[in-house]
Short mmCIF file of the C-alpha atoms (twelve columns), coordinates in Angstrom:
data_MODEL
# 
_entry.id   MODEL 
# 
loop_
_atom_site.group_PDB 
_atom_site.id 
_atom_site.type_symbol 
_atom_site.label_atom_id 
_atom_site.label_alt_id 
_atom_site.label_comp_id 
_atom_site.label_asym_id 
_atom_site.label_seq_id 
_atom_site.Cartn_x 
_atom_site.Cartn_y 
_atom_site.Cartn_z 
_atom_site.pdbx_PDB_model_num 
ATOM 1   C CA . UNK A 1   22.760  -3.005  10.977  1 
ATOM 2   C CA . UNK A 2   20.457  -3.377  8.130   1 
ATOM 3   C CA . UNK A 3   17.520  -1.176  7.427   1 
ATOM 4   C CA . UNK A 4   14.245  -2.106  7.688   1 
ATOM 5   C CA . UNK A 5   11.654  -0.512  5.614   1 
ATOM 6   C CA . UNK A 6   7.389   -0.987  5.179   1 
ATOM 7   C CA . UNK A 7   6.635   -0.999  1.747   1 
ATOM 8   C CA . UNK A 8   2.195   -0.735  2.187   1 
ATOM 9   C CA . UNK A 9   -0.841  -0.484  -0.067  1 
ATOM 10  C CA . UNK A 10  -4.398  0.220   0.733   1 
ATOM 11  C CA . UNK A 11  -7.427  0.208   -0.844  1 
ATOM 12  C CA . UNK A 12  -10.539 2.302   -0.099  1 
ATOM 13  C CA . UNK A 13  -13.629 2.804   -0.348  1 
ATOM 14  C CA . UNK A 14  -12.786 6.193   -2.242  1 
ATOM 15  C CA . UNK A 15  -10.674 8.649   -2.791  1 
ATOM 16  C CA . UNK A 16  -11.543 11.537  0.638   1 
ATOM 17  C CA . UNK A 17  -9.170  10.593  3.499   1 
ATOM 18  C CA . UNK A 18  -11.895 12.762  5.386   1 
ATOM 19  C CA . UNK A 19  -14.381 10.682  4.395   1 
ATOM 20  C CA . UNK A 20  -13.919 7.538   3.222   1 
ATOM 21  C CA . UNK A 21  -12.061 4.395   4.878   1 
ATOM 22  C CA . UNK A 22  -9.885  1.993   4.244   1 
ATOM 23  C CA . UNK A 23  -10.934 -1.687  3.008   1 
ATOM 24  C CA . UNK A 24  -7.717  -3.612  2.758   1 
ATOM 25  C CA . UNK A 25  -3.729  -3.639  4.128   1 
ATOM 26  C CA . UNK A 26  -0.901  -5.002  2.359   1 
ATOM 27  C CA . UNK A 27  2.788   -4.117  3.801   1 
ATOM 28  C CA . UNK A 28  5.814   -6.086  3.689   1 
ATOM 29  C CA . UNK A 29  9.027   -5.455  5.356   1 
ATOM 30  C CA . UNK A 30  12.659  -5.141  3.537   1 
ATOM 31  C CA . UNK A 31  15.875  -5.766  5.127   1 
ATOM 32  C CA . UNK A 32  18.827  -6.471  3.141   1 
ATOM 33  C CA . UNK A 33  17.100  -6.250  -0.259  1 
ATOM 34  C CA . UNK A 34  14.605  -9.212  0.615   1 
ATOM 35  C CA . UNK A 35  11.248  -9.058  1.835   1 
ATOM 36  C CA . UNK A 36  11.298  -10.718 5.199   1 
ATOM 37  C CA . UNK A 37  7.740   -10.415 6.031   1 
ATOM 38  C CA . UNK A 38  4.671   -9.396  5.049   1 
ATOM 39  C CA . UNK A 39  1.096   -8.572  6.372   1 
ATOM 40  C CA . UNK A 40  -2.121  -8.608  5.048   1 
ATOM 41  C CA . UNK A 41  -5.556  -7.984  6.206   1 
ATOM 42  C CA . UNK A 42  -9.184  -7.049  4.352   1 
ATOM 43  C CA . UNK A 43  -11.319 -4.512  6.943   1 
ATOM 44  C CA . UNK A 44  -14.518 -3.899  7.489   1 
ATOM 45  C CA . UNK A 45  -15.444 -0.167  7.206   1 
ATOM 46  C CA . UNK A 46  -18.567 -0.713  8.918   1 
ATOM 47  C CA . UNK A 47  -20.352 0.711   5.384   1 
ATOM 48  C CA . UNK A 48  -20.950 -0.241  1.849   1 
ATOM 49  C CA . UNK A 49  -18.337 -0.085  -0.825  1 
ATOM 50  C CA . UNK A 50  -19.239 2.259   -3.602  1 
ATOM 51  C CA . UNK A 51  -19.361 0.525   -6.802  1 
ATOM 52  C CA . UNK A 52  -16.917 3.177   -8.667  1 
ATOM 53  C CA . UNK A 53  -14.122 2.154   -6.239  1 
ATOM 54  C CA . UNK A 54  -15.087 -1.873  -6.284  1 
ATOM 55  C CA . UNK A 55  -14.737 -1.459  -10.236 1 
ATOM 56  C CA . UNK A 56  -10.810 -0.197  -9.050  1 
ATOM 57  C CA . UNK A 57  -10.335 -2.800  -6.726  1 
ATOM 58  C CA . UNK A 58  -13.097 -5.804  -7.271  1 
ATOM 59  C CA . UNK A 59  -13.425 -6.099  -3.243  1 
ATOM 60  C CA . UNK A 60  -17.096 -6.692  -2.730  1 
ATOM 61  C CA . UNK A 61  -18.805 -5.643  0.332   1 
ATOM 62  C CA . UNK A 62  -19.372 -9.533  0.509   1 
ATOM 63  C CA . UNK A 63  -15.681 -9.912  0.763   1 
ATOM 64  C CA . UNK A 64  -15.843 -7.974  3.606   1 
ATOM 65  C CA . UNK A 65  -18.041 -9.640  6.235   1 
ATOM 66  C CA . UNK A 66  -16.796 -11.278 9.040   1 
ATOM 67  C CA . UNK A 67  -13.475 -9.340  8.247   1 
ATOM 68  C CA . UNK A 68  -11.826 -7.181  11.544  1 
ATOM 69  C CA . UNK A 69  -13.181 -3.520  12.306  1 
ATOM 70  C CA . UNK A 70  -10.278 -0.869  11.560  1 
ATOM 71  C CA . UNK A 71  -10.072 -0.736  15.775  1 
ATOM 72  C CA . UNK A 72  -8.734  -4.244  15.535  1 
ATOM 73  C CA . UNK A 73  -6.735  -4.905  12.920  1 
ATOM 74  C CA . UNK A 74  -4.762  -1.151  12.768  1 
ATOM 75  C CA . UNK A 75  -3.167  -1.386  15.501  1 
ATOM 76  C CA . UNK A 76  -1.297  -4.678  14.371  1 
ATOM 77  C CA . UNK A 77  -0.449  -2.621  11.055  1 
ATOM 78  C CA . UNK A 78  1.040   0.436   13.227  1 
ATOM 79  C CA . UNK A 79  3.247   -2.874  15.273  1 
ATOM 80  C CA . UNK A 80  4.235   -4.133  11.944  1 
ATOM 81  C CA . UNK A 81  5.587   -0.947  10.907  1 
ATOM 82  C CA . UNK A 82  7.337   -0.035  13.821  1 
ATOM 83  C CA . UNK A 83  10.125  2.531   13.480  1 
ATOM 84  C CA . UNK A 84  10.616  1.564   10.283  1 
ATOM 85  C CA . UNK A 85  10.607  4.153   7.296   1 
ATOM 86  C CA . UNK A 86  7.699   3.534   5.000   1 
ATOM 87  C CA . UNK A 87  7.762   3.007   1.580   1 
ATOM 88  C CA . UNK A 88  4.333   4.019   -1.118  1 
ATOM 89  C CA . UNK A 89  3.585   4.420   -4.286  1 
ATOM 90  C CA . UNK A 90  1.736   7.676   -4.586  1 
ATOM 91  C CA . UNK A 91  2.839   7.845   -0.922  1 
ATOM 92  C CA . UNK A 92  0.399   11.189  -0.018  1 
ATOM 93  C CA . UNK A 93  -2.233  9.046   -0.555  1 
ATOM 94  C CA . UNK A 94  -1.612  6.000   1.078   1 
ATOM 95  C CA . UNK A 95  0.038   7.527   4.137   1 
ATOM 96  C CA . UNK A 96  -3.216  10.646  3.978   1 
ATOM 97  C CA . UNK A 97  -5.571  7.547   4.831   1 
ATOM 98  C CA . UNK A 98  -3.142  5.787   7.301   1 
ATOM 99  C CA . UNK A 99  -2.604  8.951   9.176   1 
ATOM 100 C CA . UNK A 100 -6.762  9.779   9.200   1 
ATOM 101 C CA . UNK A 101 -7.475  5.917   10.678  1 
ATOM 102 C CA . UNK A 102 -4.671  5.616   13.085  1 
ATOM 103 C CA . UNK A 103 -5.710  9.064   14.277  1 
ATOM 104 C CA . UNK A 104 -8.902  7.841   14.924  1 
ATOM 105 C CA . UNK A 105 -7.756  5.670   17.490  1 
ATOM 106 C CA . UNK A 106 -5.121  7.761   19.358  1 
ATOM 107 C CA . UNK A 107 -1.904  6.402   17.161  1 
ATOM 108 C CA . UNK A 108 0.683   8.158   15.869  1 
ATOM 109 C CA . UNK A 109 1.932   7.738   11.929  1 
ATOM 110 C CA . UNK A 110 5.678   9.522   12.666  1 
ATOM 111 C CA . UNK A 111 7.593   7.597   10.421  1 
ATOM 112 C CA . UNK A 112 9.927   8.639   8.024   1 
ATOM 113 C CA . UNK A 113 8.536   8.115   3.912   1 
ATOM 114 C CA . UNK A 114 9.263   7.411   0.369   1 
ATOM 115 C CA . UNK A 115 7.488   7.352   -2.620  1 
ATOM 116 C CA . UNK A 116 8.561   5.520   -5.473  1 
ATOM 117 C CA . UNK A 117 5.810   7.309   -7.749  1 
ATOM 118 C CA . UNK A 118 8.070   10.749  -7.318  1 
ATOM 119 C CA . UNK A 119 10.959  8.661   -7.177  1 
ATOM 120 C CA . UNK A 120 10.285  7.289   -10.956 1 
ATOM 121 C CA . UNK A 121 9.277   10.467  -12.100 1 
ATOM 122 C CA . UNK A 122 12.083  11.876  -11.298 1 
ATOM 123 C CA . UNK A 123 14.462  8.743   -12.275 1 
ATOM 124 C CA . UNK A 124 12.338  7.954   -15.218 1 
ATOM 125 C CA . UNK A 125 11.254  10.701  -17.299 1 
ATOM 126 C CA . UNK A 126 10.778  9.198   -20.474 1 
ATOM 127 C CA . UNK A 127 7.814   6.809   -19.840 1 
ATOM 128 C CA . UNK A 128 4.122   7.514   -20.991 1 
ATOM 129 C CA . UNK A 129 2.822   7.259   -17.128 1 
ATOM 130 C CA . UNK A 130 3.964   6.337   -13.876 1 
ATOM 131 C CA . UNK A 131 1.343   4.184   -12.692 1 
ATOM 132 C CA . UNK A 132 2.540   1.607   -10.770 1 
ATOM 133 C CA . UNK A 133 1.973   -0.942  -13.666 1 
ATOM 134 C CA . UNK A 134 3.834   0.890   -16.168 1 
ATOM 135 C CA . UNK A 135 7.093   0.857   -13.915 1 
ATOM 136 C CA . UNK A 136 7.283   -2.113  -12.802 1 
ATOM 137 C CA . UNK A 137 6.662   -3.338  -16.366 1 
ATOM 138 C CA . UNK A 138 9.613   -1.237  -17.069 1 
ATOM 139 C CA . UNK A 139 11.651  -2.413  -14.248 1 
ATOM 140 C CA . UNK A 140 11.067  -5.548  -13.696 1 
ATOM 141 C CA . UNK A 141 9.600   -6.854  -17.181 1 
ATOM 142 C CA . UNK A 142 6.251   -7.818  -18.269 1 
ATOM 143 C CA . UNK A 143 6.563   -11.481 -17.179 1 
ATOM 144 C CA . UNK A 144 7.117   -10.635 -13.584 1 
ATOM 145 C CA . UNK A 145 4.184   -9.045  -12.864 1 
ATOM 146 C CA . UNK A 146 1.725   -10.843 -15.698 1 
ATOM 147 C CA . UNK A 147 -0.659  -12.789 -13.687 1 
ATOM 148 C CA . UNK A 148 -0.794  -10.742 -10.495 1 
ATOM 149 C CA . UNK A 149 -3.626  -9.048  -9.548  1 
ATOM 150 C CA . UNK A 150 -2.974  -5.487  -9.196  1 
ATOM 151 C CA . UNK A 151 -5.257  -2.610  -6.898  1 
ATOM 152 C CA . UNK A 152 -5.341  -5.307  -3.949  1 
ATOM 153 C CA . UNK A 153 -2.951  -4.516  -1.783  1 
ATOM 154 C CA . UNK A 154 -0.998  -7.143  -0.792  1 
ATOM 155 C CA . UNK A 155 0.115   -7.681  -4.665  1 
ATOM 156 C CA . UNK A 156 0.744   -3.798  -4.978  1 
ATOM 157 C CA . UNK A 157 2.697   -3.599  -1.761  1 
ATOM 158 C CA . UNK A 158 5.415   -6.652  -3.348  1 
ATOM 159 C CA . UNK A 159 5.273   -5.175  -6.633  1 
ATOM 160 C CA . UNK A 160 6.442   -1.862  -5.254  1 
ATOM 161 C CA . UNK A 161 9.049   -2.964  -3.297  1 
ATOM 162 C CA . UNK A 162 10.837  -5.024  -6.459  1 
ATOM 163 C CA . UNK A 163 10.387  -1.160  -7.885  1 
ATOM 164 C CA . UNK A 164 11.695  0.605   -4.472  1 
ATOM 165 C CA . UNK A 165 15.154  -1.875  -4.903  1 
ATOM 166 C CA . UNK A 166 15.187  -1.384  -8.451  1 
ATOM 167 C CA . UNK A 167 15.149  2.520   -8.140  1 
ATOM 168 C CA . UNK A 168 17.411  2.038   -4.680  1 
ATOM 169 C CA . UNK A 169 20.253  -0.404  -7.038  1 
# 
C-alpha cells in the first residue's frame, strides 16, 4: 500500500499561535508521487486582519466575509488529513497554529510530521536562504513556479509538495 501524506499551508493573521488565528487552509494529499486531492478553504477569524500580515499574504478582511468560522471548516481539515503524516514547510509553525485551533474545539493533531524547510537545510546547504521560494526555484526551476501566487496557501501547499518529492527522489 501506498502512503498517503498532507502536505498544508496556512496563513494568519500573525505570527502568536497563542494569539492570533488562522485565515486560510491549503493541503493536498500525495499518494504515489501525485497529488490526488486537495483542499482549500479561506476562514473567518471572527477579527480584523492586521495590515503587517495582509502585506505577507494580500487576504483582506473583505476577502473574508461570508467565509466559514474556524468551528466549521476545521473539522473538515482534521477529516482530510486523517492518519496521514503531514508534510510543512517551516512545519513548527504551521502545525503550532493547527494544534492551538483544533485544540480549541476538542481535536486532536497526533499525526506524524515533516518539514521540508529542515529537510533542505540539511540536503541543501549551499543556497543563500531556504525560503520556500528559493527551493523550489532551485528544485523545480524558475518557470514552474513564475506566475503563482505565493503566501496563500493553497499555492504554497502544491509548491511544497513538488519540493517534498524532489527532496524524497
Amino acid at each position: 500500500m501506498i502512503e498517503r501524506i498532507v502536505v498544508v499551508d496556512i496563513e494568519t493573521t500573525g505570527l502568536s499561535p497563542n494569539y492570533d488565528r488562522i485565515i486560510e487552509v491549503g493541503a493536498v494529499a500525495v499518494e504515489g508521487g501525485e497529488i490526488t486531492d486537495e483542499f482549500h478553504s479561506l476562514v473567518d477569524p471572527g477579527r480584523p486582519i492586521p495590515w503587517h500580515a495582509q502585506k505577507v499574504h494580500g487576504i483582506t478582511d473583505e476577502m473574508l466575509m461570508g467565509q466559514p468560522r474556524p468551528e466549521k471548516i476545521l473539522p473538515q481539515v482534521h477529516d482530510f488529513f486523517g492518519r496521514s503524516a503531514l508534510v510543512a514547510h517551516n512545519a513548527r509553525f504551521d502545525l503550532a497554529f493547527l494544534q492551538r485551533e483544533f485544540s480549541r474545539l476538542g481535536l486532536e493533531l497526533g499525526a506524524r510530521s515533516h518539514c521540508t524547510l529542515q529537510l533542505a537545510r540539511q540536503m541543501l546547504p549551499r543556497l543563500p536562504n531556504h525560503r520556500l521560494e528559493t527551493v523550489a526555484k532551485h528544485l523545480l526551476g524558475k518557470e514552474l513556479i513564475e506566475g503563482r501566487q505565493l503566501h496563500r496557501a493553497l499555492n504554497d501547499a502544491r509548491v511544497t509538495a513538488q519540493v517534498w518529492l524532489m527532496l524524497n527522489a
